[in-house]
SERODO-357053 format. One record per residue (C-alpha): residue in one letter; x, y, z. Coordinates in steps of 0.05 Angstrom, whole numbers, padded with zeros to 5 digits, always signed. Example, Ala and Ser with C-alpha at 12.3 -4.5 7.8 and 13.67 -1.06 7.14 Angstrom:
2
a+00246-00090+00156;s+00273-00021+00143;
REM end
This chain:
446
x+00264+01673-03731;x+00255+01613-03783;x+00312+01604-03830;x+00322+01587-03907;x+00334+01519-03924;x+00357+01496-03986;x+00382+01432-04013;x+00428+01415-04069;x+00428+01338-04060;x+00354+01307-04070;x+00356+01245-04028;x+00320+01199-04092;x+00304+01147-04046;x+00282+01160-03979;x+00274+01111-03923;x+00224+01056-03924;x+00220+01042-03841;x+00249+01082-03789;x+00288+01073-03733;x+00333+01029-03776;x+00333+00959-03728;x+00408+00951-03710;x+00409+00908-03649;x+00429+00829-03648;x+00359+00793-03633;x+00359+00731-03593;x+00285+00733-03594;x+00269+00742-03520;x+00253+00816-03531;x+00206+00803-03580;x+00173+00756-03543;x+00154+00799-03484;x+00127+00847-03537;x+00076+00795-03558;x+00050+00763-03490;x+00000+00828-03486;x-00059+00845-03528;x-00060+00908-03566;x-00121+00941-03531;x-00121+01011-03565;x-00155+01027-03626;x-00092+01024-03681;x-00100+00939-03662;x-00150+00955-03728;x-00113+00995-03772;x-00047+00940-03772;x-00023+00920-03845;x+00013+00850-03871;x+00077+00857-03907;x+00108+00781-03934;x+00169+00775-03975;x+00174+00732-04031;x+00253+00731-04035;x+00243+00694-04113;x+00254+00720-04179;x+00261+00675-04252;x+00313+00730-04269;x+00343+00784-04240;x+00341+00855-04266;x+00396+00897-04277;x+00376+00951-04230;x+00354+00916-04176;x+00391+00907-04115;x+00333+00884-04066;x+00335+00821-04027;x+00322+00770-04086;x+00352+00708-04108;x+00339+00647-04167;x+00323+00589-04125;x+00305+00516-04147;x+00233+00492-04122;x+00264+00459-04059;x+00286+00511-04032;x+00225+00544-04048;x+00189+00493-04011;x+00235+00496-03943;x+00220+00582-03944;x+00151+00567-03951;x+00151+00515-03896;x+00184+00568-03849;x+00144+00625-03869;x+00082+00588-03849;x+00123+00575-03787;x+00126+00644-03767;x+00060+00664-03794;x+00025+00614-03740;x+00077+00626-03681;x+00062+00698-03692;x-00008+00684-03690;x-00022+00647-03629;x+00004+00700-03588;x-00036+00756-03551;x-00003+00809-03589;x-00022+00773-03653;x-00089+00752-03637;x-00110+00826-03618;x-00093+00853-03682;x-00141+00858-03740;x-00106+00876-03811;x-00135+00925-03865;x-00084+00917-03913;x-00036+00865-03946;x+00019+00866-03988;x+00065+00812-04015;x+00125+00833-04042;x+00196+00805-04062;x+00230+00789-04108;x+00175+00760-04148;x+00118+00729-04112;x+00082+00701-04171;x+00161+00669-04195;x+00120+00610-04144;x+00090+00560-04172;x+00008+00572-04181;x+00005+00512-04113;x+00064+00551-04071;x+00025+00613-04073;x-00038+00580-04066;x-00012+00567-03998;x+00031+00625-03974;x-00039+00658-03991;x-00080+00620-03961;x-00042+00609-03900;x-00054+00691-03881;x-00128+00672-03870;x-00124+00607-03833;x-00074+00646-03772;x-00091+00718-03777;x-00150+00762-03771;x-00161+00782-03839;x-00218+00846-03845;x-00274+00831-03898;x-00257+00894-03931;x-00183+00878-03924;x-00136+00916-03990;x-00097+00855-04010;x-00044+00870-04060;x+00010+00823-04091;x+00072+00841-04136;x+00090+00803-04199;x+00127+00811-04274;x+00066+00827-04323;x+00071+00754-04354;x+00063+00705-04294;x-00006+00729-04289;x-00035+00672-04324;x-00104+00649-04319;x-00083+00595-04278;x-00047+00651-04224;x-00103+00690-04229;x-00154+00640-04202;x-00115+00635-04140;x-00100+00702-04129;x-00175+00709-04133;x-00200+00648-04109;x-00157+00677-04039;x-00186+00750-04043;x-00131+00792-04076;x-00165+00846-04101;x-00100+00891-04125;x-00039+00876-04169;x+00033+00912-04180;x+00072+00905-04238;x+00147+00933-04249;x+00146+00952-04320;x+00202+01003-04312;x+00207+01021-04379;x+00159+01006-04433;x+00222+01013-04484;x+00236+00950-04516;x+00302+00976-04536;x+00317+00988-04455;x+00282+00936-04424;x+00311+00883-04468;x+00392+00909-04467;x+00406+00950-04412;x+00344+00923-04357;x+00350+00845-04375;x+00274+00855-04383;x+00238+00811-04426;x+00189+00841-04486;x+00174+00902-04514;x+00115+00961-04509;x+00071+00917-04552;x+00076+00851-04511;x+00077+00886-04446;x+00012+00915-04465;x-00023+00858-04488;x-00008+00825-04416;x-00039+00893-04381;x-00093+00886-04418;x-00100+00819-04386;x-00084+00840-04321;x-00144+00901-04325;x-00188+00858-04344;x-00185+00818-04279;x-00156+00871-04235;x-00188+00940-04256;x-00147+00972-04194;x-00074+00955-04208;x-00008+00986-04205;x+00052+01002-04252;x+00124+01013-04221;x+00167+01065-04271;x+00228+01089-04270;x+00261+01153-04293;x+00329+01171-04309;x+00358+01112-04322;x+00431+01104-04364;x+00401+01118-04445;x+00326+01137-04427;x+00325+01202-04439;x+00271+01251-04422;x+00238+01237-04488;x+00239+01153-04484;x+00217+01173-04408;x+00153+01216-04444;x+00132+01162-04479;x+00134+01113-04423;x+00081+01164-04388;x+00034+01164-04453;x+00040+01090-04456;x+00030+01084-04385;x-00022+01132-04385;x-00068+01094-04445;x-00059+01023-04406;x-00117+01044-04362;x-00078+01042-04299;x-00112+01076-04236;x-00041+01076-04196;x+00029+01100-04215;x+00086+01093-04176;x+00152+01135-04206;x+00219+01129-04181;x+00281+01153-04204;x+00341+01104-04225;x+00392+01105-04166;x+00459+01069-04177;x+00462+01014-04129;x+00519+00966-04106;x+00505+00895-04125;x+00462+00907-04182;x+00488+00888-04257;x+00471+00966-04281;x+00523+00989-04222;x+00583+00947-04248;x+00574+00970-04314;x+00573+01049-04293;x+00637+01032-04252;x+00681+01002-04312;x+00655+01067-04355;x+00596+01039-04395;x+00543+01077-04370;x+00550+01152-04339;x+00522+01153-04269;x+00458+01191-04270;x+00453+01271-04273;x+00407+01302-04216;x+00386+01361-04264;x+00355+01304-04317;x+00328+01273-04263;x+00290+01343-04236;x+00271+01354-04305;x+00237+01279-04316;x+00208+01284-04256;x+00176+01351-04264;x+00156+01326-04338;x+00114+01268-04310;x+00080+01327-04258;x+00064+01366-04318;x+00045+01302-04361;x-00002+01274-04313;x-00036+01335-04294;x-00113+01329-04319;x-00112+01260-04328;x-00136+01204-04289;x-00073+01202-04259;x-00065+01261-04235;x-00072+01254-04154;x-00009+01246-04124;x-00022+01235-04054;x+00064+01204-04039;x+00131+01226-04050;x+00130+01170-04105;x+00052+01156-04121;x-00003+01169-04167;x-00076+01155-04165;x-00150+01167-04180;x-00168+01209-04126;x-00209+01135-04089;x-00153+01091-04120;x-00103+01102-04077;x-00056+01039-04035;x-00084+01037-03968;x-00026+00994-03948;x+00021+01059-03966;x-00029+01101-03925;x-00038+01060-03874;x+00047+01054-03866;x+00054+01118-03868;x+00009+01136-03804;x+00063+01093-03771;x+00007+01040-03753;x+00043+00970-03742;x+00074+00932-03793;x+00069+00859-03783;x+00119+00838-03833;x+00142+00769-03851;x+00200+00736-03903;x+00268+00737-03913;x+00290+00808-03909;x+00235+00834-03889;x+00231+00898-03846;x+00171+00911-03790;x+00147+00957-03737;x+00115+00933-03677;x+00082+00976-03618;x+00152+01026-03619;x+00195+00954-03648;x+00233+00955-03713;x+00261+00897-03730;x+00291+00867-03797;x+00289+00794-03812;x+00350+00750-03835;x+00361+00772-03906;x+00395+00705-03937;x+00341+00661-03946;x+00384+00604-03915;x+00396+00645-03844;x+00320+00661-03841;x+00294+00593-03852;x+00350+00569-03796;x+00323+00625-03745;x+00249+00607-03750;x+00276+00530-03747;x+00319+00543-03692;x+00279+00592-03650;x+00203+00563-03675;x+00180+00634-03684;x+00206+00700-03713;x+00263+00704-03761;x+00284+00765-03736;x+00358+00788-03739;x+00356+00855-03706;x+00310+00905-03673;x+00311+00966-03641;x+00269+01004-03586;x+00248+01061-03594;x+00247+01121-03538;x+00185+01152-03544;x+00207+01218-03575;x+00236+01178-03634;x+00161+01147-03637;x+00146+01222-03651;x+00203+01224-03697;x+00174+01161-03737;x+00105+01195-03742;x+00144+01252-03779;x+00193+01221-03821;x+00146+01159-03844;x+00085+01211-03848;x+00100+01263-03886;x+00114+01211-03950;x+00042+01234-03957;x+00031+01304-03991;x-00016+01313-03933;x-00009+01292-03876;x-00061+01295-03821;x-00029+01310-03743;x-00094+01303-03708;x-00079+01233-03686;x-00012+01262-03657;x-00029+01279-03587;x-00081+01228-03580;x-00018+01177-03591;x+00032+01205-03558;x+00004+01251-03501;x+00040+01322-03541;x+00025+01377-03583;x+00062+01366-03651;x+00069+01447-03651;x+00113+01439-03592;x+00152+01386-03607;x+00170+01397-03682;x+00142+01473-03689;x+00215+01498-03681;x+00240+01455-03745;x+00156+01461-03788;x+00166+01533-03791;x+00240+01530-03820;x+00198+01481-03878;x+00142+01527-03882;x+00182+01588-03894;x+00221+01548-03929;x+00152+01549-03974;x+00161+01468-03981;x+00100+01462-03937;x+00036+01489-03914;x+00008+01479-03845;x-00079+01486-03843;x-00107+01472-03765;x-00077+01403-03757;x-00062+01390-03819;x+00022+01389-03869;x+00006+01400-03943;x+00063+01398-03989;x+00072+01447-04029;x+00100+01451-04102;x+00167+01470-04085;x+00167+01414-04033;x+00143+01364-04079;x+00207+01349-04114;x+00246+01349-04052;x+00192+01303-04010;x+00243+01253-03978;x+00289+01314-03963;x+00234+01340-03922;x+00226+01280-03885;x+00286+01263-03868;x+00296+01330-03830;x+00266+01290-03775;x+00314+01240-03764;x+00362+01281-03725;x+00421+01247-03708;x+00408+01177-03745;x+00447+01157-03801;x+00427+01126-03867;x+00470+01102-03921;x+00456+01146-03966;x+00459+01136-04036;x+00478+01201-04083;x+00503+01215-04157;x+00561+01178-04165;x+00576+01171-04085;x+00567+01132-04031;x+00575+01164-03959;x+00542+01178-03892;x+00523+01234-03869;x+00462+01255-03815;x+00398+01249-03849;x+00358+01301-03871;x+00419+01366-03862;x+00396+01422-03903;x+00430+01469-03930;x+00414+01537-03886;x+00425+01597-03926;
REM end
């Protein structure tokens, strides 16, 4: 008989890769992972992730792996990215692979210099097979897309941009974000940015310390009349390390509610219903119903992740592995080693493959399982039926033939739902004014 779940804690975040890599590298492993040639047909449905560690000034909120760096430093990363980029290359494994999507991230990737991008662009098609029809996305603040950036992002076939706006209020961007410039100026650079990228991306967030659901409103309509054909929300989490954090901790800021942030989140489903806008195909994205990110898609299938950078986390034929975070250590390990800068990895058994289909998967609101058995040699009724048909009862899901449809009741506890297959691995988990550990994914069975 299925049984109830329901959860009182909404996991805001969710979990980017999966198995987390926790094993010391020495490279050796990784090695004998790349002397073969992907044979099967998911060598052409790979992506590109590269992280651009660099930012010309770091946000309140932020707590991922940036830093402010002068330009020689930038210059040594650079050297060693390209480092790893051809050592990665001119193996089997690398050669065999053919990628449909890139994304480069950070930090900042346009805080380089016009030339340093030129080349960390550049260098992608001079090792790797690059597909003609390739998505190519790259990150950066809404004013570094000059006319001069612009030529090379084009002149090296990036076809989609990302912009973390946040906020559009001047008010909150400019005291409590450290963002520069208010609705008006931010506008007048997205106009900019449509013009030469009609398919680009903002990054909001909602419930953060004095937004309010009625600033967070407005940041929809604004949002909404900047012509925008992709929307990604996410709520404001407290994080450790970030500016916003030690000001919640000495008492300036209350840490955020989960009821405001339920009822901003289920303002923006009711906001964005009819408009452009309104297909939300992720846990945390919005689209034209042909404008979705094929690199979030393509992730999400648990296809591999060929990812480069300081920090940056991959997935390779059943291999996560992180690379050294502190842009020092990384540059170092591809030095030292000629190759990866990998810090850790972790092998996965092949029931946590399953498991990586499932928790990685069902970030989509639907999620197709045909590709299941052909992968792993199992039907996905017999190996997760047990714990689908507590969801479905549940009535956070739907399951059609072969495919998992969230349902409305699901949809505002997506990464709950996901990370009920985990089992036993542990995440850090980040809550409403705590910190802890705790299996991922425990419902509450009622």
């Amino acid at each position: 008989m299925p049984q109830k779940i329901r959860y009182t804690l909404r996991d805001p975040i969710g979990t980017g890769t999966f198995p987390l890599a926790n094993t010391p590298a020495d490279g050796g492993e990784i090695v004998r992972r790349l002397s073969t040639s992907r044979t099967d047909e998911f060598k052409d449905t790979s992506v590109l992730y590269v992280h651009i560690p660099f930012c010309d000034y770091i946000c309140s909120f932020c707590a991922l792996n940036r830093i402010i760096a002068p330009q020689d430093v930038k210059e040594r990363y650079i050297d060693a990215l390209e480092r790893e980029i051809q050592f990665f290359a001119e193996t089997p494994y690398g050669r065999s692979l053919s990628f449909r999507a890139i994304y480069i991230g950070g930090g900042t990737p346009t805080s380089l210099s016009p030339q340093q991008l030129d080349r960390v662009l550049s260098m992608l098609r001079k090792y790797l097979n690059v597909r003609s029809d390739v998505e190519f996305t790259c990150e950066g603040t809404t004013q570094s897309f000059t006319s001069e950036m612009v030529g090379v992002l084009k002149a090296n076939g990036v076809n989609r941009v990302s912009t973390g706006i946040q906020s559009f209020n001047g008010g909150l961007r400019q005291q409590h974000l450290n963002m520069k410039f208010d609705a008006a100026e931010v506008l007048s650079y997205l106009a900019g940015i449509r013009d030469q990228f009609p398919n680009f991306n903002i990054d909001l967030i909602y419930n953060m310390p004095q937004q309010g659901c009625d600033v967070w409103a407005e940041d929809l309509d604004i949002a909404l009349s900047a012509g925008s054909r992709h929307l990604t929300m996410n709520p404001y989490v407290h994080l450790r390390n970030t500016k916003l954090h030690t000001k919640e901790k000495k008492g300036l800021y209350p840490y955020p509610e989960q009821d405001e942030e339920i009822r901003c989140f289920e303002l923006a489903l009711a906001k964005l219903k009819g408009t452009p806008l309104e297909h939300q195909y992720s846990v945390r994205d919005w689209s034209g119903v042909d404008d979705y990110c094929r690199y979030i898609v393509l992730n999400s299938y648990s296809n591999d992740v060929i990812a480069f950078g300081a920090g940056a986390y991959g997935y390779i034929d059943g291999c996560s592995y992180k690379c050294f975070s502190k842009v020092d250590d990384y540059i170092e390990a591809v030095t030292a080693r000629d190759g990866f800068g990998m810090e850790k990895y972790y092998l996965c058994t092949h029931f946590e493959k399953m498991q990586r289909y499932m928790v990685m998967g069902l970030r989509l609101q639907h999620l197709d399982m045909t590709p299941f058995q052909k992968r792993f040699g199992l039907d996905w009724r017999v190996v997760f039926g047990e714990k689908l048909a507590d969801l479905e009862y549940s009535g956070f899901i739907a399951i059609d033939d072969d495919s998992i449809h969230t349902l409305p009741e699901g949809v505002v506890w997506g990464n709950n739902l996901r990370a009920e297959f985990a089992e036993e691995w542990k995440f850090s988990f980040v809550g409403y004014g705590l910190i802890g550990d705790g299996p991922a994914g425990r419902g509450n069975y009622v």
